[in-house]
C-alpha angles and dihedrals in degrees: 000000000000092000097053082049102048083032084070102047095032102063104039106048075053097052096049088048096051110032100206130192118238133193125168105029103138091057088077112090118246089217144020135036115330129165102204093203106198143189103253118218106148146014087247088070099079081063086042109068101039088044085065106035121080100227136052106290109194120219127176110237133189109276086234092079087065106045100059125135132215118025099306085058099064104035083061084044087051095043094048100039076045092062090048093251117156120204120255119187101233096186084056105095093210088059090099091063107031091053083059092051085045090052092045091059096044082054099048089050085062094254134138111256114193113216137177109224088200098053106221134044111277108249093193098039085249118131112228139203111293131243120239100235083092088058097039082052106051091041081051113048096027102236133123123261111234113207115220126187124205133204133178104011102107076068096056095059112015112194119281088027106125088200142049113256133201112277144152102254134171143196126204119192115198134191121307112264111222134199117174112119091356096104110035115144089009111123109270089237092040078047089056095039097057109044084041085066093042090060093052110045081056089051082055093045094054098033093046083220126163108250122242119221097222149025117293116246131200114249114259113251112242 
């Protein structure tokens, strides 16, 4: 219920500030189970996406969002419970898995799940090589893998900047990737493999990024 009501003040008021373009966006299904796999160039990109999509888009967010206190507290707990987002504990070791178990519901209750098939934000605007969970996700649970490519967002909010700026952003929506009866008697890990690659050769094609050779690590804290 909190969320219907935040979903129809959030988005908009994003989307008037912004301004976005969007292409695609048709190719997004209006019902059932979806993953939308994007490019990830800033941490701006998990408001992006469901600020342009017309149904609930569901991101994982630091469970820090939703435990603030005062009133600033609870306007970041609103916009983020607004854009659909559910908290995930990041220092918790089990969160990996735990955030695949999460999707896997969100899917299964016929929901869109938003996923980053390289795992981390791009620090040199390259797209690197994806990580198989997307895959895992979309054999699993039986739901097409929608590509998204994103442009401009690493400019609305740089790093170290605490809050979005103005900036031109857009948001390319490619074909529906399926997968039902396209694997069979295919390896579970070359299945994963592959489609994973497939993903993400649609996500390049729509970004225009520079492709990376290899996987993208977090940075090692000092």
């Amino acid at each position: 219920m909190m969320y219907a009501v935040l979903h129809r003040t959030v988005p908009p008021l994003a989307r008037a500030v912004w301004r976005p373009e969007v292409t695609g966006l048709h190719h997004v299904p209006r019902t059932g189970g979806v993953l939308l796999a994007s490019n990830h160039l800033s941490f701006a990109d998990s408001v992006v996406i469901p600020v342009v999509v017309p149904r609930r888009v569901v991101f994982l967010a630091k469970s820090d969002y939703f435990t603030g206190r005062g009133v600033r507290g609870a306007l970041t707990r609103a916009w983020f419970t607004g854009l659909g987002m559910l908290p995930v504990d990041r220092d918790d070791s089990r969160a990996a898995l735990a955030s695949l178990d999460t999707a896997l519901e969100v899917l299964r209750r016929g929901e869109a799940f938003g996923i980053y098939p390289e795992g981390t934000r791009s620090r040199d605007g390259r797209l690197y090589r994806g990580r198989t969970g997307v895959a895992h996700l979309a054999l699993t649970a039986g739901v097409p893998v929608v590509p998204v490519g994103l442009r401009g967002t690493q400019d609305l909010q740089p790093v170290g900047a605490r809050l979005p700026r103005l900036a031109r952003v857009s948001v390319a929506f490619g074909p529906p990737i399926t997968v039902a009866g396209r694997f069979d008697g295919v390896a579970p890990g070359r299945a994963r493999r592959q489609l994973t690659d497939e993903v993400v050769d649609a996500i390049a094609a729509l970004s225009g990024q520079e492709r990376a050779p290899g996987y993208n690590d977090r940075p090692v804290e000092a």
